[in-house]
Structure formats: structure tokens, C-alpha cells
Jmol script that loads the backbone (N, CA, C; Angstrom):
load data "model"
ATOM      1  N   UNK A   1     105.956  81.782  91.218  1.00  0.00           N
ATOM      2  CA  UNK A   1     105.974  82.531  89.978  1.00  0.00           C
ATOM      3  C   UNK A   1     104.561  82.882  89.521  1.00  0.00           C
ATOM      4  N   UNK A   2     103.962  81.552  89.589  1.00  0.00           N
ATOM      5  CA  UNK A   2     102.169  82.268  88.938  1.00  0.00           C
ATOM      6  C   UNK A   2     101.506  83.204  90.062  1.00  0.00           C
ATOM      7  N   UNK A   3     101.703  83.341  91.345  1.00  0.00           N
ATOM      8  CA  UNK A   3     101.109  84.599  91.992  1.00  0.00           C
ATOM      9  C   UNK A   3     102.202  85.722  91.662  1.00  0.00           C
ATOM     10  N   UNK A   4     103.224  86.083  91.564  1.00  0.00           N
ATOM     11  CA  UNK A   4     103.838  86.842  91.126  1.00  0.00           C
ATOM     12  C   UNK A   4     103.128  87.383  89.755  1.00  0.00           C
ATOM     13  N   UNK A   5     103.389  86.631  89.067  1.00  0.00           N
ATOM     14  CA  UNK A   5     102.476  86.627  87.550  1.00  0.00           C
ATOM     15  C   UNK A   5     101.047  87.736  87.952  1.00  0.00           C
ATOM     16  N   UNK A   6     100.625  86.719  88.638  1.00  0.00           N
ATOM     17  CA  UNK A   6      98.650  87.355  89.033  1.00  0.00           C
ATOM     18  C   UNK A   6      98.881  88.330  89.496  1.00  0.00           C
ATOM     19  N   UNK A   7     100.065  88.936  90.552  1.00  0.00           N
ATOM     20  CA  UNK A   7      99.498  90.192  91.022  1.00  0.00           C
ATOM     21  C   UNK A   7     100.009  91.417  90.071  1.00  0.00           C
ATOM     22  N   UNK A   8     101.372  90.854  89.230  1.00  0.00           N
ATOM     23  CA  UNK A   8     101.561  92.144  88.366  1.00  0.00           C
ATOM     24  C   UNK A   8     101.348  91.801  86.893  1.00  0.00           C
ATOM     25  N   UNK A   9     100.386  90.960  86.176  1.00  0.00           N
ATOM     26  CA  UNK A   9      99.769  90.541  85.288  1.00  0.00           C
ATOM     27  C   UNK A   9     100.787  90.796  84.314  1.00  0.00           C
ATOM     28  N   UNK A  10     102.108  90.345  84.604  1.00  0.00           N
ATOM     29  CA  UNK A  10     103.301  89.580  83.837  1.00  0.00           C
ATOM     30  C   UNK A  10     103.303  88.262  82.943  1.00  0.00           C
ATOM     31  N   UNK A  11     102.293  88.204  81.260  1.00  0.00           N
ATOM     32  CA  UNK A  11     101.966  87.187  81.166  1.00  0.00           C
ATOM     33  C   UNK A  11     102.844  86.325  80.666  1.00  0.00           C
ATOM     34  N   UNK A  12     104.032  86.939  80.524  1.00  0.00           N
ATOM     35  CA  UNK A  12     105.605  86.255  80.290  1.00  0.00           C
ATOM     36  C   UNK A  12     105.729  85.326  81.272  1.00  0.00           C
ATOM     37  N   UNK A  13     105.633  86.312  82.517  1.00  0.00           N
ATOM     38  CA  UNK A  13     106.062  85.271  83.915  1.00  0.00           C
ATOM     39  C   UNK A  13     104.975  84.201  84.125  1.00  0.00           C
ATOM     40  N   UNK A  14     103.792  84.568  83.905  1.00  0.00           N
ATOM     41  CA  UNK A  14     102.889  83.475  83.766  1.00  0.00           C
ATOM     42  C   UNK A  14     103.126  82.163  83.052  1.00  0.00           C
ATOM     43  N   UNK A  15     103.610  82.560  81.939  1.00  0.00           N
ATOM     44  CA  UNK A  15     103.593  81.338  80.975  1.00  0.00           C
ATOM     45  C   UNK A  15     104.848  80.457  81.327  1.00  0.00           C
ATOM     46  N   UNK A  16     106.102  81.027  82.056  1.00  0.00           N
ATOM     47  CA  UNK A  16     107.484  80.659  82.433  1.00  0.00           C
ATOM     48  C   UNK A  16     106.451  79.551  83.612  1.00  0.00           C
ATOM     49  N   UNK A  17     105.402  80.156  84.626  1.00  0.00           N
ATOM     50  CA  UNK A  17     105.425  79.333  85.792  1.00  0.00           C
ATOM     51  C   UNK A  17     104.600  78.541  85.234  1.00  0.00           C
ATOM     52  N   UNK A  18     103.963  77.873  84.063  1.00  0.00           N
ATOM     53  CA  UNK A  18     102.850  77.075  83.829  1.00  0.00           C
ATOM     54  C   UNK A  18     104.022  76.416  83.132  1.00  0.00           C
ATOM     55  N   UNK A  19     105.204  76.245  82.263  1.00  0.00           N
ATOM     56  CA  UNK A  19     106.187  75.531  81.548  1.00  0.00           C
ATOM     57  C   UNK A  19     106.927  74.955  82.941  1.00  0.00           C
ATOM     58  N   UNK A  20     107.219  75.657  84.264  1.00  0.00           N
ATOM     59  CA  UNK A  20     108.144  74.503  85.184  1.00  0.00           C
ATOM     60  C   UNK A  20     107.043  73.890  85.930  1.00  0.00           C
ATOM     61  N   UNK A  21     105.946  73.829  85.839  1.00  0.00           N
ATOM     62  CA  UNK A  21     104.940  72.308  86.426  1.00  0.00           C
ATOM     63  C   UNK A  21     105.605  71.580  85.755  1.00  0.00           C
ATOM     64  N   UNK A  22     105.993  70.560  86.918  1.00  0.00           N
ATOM     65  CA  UNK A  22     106.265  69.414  85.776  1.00  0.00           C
ATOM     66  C   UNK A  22     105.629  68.551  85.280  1.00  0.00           C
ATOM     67  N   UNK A  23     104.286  68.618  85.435  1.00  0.00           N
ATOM     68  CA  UNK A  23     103.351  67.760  84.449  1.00  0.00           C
ATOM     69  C   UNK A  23     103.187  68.259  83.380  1.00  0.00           C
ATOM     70  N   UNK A  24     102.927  69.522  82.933  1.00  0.00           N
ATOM     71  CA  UNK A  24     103.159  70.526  81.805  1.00  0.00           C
ATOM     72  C   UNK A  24     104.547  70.211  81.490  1.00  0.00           C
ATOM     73  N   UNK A  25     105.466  70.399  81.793  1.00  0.00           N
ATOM     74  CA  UNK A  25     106.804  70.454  81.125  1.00  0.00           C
ATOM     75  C   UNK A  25     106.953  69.512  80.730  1.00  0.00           C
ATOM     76  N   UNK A  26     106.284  67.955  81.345  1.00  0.00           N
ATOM     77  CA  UNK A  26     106.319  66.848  80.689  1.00  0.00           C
ATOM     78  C   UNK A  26     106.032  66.162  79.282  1.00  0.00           C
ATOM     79  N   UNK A  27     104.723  67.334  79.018  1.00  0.00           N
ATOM     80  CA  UNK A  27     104.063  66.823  78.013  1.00  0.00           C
ATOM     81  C   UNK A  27     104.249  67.944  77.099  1.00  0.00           C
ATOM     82  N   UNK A  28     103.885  69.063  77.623  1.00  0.00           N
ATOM     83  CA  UNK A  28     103.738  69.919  76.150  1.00  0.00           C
ATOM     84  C   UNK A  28     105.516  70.764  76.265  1.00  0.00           C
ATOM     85  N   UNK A  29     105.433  71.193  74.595  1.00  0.00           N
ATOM     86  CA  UNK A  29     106.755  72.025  74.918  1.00  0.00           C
ATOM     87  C   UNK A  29     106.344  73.127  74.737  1.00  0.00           C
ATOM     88  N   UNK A  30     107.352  74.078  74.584  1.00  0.00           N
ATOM     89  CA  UNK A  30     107.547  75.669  75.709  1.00  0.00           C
ATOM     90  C   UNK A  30     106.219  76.521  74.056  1.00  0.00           C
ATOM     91  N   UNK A  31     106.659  76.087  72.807  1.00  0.00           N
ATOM     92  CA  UNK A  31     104.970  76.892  72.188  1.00  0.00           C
ATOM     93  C   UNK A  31     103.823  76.393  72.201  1.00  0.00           C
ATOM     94  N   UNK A  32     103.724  75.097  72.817  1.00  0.00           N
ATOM     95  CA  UNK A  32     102.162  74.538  73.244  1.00  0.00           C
ATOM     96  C   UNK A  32     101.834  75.434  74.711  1.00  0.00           C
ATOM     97  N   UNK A  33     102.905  75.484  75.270  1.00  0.00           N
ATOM     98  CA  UNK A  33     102.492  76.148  76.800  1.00  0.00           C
ATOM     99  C   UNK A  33     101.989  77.827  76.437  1.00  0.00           C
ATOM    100  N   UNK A  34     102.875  78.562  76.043  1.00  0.00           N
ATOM    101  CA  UNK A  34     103.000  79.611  75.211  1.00  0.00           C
ATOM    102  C   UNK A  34     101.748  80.113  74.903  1.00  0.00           C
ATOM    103  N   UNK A  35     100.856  78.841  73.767  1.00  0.00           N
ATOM    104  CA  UNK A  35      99.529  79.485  72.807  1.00  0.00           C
ATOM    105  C   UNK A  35      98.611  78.596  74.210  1.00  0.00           C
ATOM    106  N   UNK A  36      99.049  77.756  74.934  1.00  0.00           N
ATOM    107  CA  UNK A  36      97.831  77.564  75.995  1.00  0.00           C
ATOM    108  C   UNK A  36      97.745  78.617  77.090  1.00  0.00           C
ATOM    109  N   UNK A  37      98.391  79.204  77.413  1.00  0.00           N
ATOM    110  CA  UNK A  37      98.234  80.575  78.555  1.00  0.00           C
ATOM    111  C   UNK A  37      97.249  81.294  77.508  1.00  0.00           C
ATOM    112  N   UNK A  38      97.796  81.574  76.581  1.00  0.00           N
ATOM    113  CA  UNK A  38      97.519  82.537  75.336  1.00  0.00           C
ATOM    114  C   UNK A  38      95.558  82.037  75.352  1.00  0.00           C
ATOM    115  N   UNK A  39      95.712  81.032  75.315  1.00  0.00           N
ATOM    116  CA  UNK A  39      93.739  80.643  74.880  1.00  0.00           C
ATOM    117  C   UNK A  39      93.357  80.774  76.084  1.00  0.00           C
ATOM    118  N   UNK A  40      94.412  80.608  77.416  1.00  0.00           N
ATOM    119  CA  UNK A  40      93.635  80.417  78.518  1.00  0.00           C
ATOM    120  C   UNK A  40      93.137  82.529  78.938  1.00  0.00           C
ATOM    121  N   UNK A  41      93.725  82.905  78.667  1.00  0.00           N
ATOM    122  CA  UNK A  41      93.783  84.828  78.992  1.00  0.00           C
ATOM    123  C   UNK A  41      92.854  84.931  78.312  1.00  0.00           C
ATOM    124  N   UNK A  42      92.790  84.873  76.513  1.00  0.00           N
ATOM    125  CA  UNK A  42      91.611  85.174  75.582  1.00  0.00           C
ATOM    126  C   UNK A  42      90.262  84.583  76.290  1.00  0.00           C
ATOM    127  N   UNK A  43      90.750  83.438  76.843  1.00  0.00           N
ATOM    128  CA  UNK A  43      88.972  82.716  77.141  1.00  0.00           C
ATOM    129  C   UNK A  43      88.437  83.698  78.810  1.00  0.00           C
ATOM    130  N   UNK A  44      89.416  83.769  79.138  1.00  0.00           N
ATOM    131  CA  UNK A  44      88.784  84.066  80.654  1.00  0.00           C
ATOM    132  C   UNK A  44      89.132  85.779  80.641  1.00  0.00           C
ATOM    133  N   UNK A  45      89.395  86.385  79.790  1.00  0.00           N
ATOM    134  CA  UNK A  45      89.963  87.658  79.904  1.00  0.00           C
ATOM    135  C   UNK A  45      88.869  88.658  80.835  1.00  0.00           C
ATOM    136  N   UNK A  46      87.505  88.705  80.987  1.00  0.00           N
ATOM    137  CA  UNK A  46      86.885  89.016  81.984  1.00  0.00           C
ATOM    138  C   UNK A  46      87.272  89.258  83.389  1.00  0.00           C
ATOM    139  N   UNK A  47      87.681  87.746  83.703  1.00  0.00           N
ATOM    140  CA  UNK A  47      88.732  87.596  85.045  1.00  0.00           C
ATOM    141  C   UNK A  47      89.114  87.518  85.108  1.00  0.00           C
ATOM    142  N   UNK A  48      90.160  88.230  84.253  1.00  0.00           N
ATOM    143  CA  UNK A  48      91.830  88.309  84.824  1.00  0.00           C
ATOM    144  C   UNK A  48      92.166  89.677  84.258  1.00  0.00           C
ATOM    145  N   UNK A  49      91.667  91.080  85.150  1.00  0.00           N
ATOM    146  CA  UNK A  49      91.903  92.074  84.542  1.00  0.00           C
ATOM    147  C   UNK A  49      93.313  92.919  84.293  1.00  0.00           C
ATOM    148  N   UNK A  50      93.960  91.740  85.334  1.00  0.00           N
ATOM    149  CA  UNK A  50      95.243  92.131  85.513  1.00  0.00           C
ATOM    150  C   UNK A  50      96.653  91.910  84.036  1.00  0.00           C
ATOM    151  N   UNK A  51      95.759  90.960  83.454  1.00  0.00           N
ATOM    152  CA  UNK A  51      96.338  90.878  81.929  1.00  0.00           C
ATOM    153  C   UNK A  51      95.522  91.638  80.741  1.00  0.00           C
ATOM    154  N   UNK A  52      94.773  92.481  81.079  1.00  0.00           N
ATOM    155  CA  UNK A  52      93.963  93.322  80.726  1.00  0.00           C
ATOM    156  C   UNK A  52      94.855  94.146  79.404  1.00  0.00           C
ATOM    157  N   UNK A  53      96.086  94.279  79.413  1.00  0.00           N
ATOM    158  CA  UNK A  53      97.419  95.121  78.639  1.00  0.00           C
ATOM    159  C   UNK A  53      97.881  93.686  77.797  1.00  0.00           C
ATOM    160  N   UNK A  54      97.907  92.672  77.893  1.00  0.00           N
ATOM    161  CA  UNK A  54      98.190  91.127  76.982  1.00  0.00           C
ATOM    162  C   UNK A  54      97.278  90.927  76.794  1.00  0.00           C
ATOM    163  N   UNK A  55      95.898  91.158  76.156  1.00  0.00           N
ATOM    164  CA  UNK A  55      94.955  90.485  75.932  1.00  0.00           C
ATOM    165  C   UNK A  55      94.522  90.093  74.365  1.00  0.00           C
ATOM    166  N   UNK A  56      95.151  91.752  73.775  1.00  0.00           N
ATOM    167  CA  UNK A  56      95.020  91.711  72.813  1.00  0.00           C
ATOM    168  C   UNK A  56      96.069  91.307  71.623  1.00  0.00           C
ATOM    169  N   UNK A  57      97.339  91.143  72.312  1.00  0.00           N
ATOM    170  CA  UNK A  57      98.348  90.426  71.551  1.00  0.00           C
ATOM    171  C   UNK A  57      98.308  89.114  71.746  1.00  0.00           C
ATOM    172  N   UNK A  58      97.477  88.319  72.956  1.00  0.00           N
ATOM    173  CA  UNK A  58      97.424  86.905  73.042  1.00  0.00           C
ATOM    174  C   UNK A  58      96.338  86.809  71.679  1.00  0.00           C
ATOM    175  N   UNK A  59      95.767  87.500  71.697  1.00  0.00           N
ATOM    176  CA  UNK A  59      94.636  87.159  70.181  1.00  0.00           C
ATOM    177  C   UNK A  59      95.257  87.221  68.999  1.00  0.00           C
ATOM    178  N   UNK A  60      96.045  88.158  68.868  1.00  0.00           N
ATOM    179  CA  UNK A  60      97.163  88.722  67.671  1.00  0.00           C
ATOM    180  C   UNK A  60      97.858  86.857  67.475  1.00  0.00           C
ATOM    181  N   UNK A  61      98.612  86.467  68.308  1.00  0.00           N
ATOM    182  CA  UNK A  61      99.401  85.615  68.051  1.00  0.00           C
ATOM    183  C   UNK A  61      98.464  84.488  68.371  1.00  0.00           C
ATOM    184  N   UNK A  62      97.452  84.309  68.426  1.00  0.00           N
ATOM    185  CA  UNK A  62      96.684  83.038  68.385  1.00  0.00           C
ATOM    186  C   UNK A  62      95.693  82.916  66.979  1.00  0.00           C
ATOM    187  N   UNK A  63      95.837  83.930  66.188  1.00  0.00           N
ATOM    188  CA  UNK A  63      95.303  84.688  64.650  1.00  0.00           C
ATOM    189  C   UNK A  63      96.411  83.912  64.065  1.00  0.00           C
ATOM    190  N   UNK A  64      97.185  83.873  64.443  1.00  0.00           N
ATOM    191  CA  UNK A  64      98.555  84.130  63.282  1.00  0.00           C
ATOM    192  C   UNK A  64      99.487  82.424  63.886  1.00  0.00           C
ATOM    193  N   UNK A  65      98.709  82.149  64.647  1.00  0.00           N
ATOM    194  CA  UNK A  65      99.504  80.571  65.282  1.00  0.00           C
ATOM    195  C   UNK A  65      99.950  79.803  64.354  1.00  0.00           C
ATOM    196  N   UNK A  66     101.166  78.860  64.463  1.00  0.00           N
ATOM    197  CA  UNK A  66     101.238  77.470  63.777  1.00  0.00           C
ATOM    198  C   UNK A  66     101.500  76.648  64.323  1.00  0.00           C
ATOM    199  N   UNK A  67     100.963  76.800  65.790  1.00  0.00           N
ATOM    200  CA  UNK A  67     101.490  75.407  67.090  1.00  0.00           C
ATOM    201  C   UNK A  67     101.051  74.262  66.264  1.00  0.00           C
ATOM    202  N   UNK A  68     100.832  73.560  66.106  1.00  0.00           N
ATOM    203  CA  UNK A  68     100.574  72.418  65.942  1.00  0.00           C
ATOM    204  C   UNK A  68      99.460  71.593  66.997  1.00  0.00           C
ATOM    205  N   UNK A  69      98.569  71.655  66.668  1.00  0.00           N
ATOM    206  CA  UNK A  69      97.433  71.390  68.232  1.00  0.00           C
ATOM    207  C   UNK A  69      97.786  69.224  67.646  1.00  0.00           C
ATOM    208  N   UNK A  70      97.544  68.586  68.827  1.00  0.00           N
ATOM    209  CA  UNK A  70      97.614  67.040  69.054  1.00  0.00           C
ATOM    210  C   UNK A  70      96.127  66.417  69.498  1.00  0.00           C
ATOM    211  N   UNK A  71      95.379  66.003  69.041  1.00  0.00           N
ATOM    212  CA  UNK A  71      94.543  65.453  69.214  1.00  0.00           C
ATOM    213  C   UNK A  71      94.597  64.223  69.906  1.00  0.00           C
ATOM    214  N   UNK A  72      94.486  63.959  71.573  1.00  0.00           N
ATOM    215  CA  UNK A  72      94.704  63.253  72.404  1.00  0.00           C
ATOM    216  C   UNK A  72      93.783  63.181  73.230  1.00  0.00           C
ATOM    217  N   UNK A  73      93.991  62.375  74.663  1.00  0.00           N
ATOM    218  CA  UNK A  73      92.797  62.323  75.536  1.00  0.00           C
ATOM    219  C   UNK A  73      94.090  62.222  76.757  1.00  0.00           C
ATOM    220  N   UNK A  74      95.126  63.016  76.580  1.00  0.00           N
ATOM    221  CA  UNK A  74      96.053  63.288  77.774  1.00  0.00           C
ATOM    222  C   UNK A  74      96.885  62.146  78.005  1.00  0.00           C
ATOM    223  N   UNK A  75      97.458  62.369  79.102  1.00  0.00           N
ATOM    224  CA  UNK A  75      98.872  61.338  79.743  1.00  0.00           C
ATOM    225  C   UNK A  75      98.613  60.529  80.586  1.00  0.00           C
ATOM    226  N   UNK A  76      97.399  60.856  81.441  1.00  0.00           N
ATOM    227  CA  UNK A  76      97.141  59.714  82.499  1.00  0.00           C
ATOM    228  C   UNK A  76      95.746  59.401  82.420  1.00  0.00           C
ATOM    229  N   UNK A  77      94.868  59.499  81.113  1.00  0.00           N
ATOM    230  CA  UNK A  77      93.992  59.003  81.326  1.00  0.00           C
ATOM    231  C   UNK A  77      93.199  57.048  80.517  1.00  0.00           C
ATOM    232  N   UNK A  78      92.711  56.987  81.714  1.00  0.00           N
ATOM    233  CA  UNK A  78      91.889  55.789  81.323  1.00  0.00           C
ATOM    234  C   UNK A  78      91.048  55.475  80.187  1.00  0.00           C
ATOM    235  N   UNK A  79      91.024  54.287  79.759  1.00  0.00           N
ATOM    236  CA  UNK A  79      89.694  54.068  78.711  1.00  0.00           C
ATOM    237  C   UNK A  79      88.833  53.393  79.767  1.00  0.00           C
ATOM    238  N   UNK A  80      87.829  54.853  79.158  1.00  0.00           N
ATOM    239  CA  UNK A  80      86.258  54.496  79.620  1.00  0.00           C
ATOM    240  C   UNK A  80      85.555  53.118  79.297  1.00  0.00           C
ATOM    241  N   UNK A  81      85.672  52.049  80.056  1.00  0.00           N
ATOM    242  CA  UNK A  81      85.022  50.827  79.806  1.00  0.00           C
ATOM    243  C   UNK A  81      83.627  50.844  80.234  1.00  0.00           C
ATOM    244  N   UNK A  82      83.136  49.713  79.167  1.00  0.00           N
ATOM    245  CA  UNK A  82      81.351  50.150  79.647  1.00  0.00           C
ATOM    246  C   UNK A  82      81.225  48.757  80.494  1.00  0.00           C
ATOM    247  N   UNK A  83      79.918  48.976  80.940  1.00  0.00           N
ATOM    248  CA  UNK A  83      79.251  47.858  81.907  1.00  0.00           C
ATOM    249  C   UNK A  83      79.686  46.655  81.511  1.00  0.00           C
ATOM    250  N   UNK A  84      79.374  45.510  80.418  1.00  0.00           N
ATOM    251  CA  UNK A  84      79.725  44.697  79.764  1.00  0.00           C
ATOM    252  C   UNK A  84      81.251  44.653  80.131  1.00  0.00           C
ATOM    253  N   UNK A  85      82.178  45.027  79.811  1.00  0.00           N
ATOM    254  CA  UNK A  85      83.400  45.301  79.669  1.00  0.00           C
ATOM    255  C   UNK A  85      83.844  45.020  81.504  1.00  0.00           C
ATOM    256  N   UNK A  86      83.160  45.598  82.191  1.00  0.00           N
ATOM    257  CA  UNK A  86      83.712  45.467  83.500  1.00  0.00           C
ATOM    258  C   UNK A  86      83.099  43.947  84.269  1.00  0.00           C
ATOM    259  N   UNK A  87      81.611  43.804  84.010  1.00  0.00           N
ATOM    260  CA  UNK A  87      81.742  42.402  83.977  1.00  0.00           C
ATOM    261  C   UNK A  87      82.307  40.704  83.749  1.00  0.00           C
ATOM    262  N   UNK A  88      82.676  41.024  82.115  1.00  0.00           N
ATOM    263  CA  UNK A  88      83.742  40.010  81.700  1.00  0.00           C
ATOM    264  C   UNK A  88      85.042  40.241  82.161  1.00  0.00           C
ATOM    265  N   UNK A  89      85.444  41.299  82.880  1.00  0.00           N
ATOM    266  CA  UNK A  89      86.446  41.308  83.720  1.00  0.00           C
ATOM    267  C   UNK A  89      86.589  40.748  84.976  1.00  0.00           C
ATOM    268  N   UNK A  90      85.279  40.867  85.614  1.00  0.00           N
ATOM    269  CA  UNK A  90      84.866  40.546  87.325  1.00  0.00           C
ATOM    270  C   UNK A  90      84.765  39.120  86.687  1.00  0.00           C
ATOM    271  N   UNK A  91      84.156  38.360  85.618  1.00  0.00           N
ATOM    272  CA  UNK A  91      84.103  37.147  85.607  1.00  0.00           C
ATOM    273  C   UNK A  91      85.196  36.178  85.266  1.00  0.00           C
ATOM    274  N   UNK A  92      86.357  36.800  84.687  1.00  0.00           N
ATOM    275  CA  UNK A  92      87.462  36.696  84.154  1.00  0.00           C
ATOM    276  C   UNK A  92      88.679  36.111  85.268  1.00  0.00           C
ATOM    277  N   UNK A  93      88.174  36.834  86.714  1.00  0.00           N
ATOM    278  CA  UNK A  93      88.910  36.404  87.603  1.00  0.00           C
ATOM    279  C   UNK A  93      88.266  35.900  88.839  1.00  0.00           C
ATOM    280  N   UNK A  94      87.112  35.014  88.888  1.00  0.00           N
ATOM    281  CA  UNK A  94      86.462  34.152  89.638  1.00  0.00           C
ATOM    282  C   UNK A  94      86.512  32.760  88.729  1.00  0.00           C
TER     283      UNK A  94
END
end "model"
wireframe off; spacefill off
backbone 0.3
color backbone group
């Protein structure tokens, strides 16, 4: 679906093939995916001339948004432990 998308700069079909990843489908729902294609076209719109005709309604509806943005650090990530922290660990199990 997303090369389909890329070659006829279908940003409908785009946003359909970034919602069935299922790591995306996992986490965000279908208007987080929606306004993230949407920031991802506005930000890179240079290179991707093929959405060149959506560029300016992804701005329209990212003006006028009420997604709800989540302030997180994602689904699979780690806490950054510092030096200290990994030591009393290594010493923790000797």
C-alpha cells in the first residue's frame, strides 16, 4: 500500500498503509496516524513531490487539529540508566 501510495501520491492510501503496521496500529489510533502522515508530508514536503496536490490541506487540517498529542517516550523504550546505576547493578549480582 505505501509504494502504491508513493507512486500515485494517494495520501489517503498512505495514511490507510501507515494505520495497518502493526506497531502503529498498536499504539496510536486512526486520528493520531491521520495528523502524523499529515506532519510527516508538511515536514518533508520538498521530497515528496508526489503529494505535492495534499500539501496544503495537510496544513489546513493540522491549523485547525484537536488530536490530542501524548507526551511519552514510546512503547518499547528503555530508561536510560547512568554509570552509577549500572554498576550497583553489576555489584548487586556478584
Amino acid at each position: 500500500m505505501s509504494v502504491a501510495a508513493a507512486m500515485s501520491g494517494d495520501l489517503d492510501m498512505l495514511k490507510l498503509a501507515v494505520l495497518h503496521d502493526p506497531l502503529v496500529g498498536a499504539i496510536c489510533t486512526p486520528d493520531e496516524v491521520w495528523q502524523m502522515v499529515d506532519e510527516m508530508v508538511v515536514a518533508q514536503a520538498q521530497w515528496l513531490p508526489q503529494y505535492a496536490g495534499a500539501i496544503e490541506a495537510a496544513r489546513t487540517r493540522l491549523a485547525n487539529s484537536t488530536v490530542k498529542t501524548r507526551d511519552w517516550q514510546g512503547a518499547a523504550r528503555k530508561t536510560v540508566r547512568s554509570v552509577e546505576e549500572l554498576r550497583e547493578m553489576k555489584g548487586a549480582h556478584h
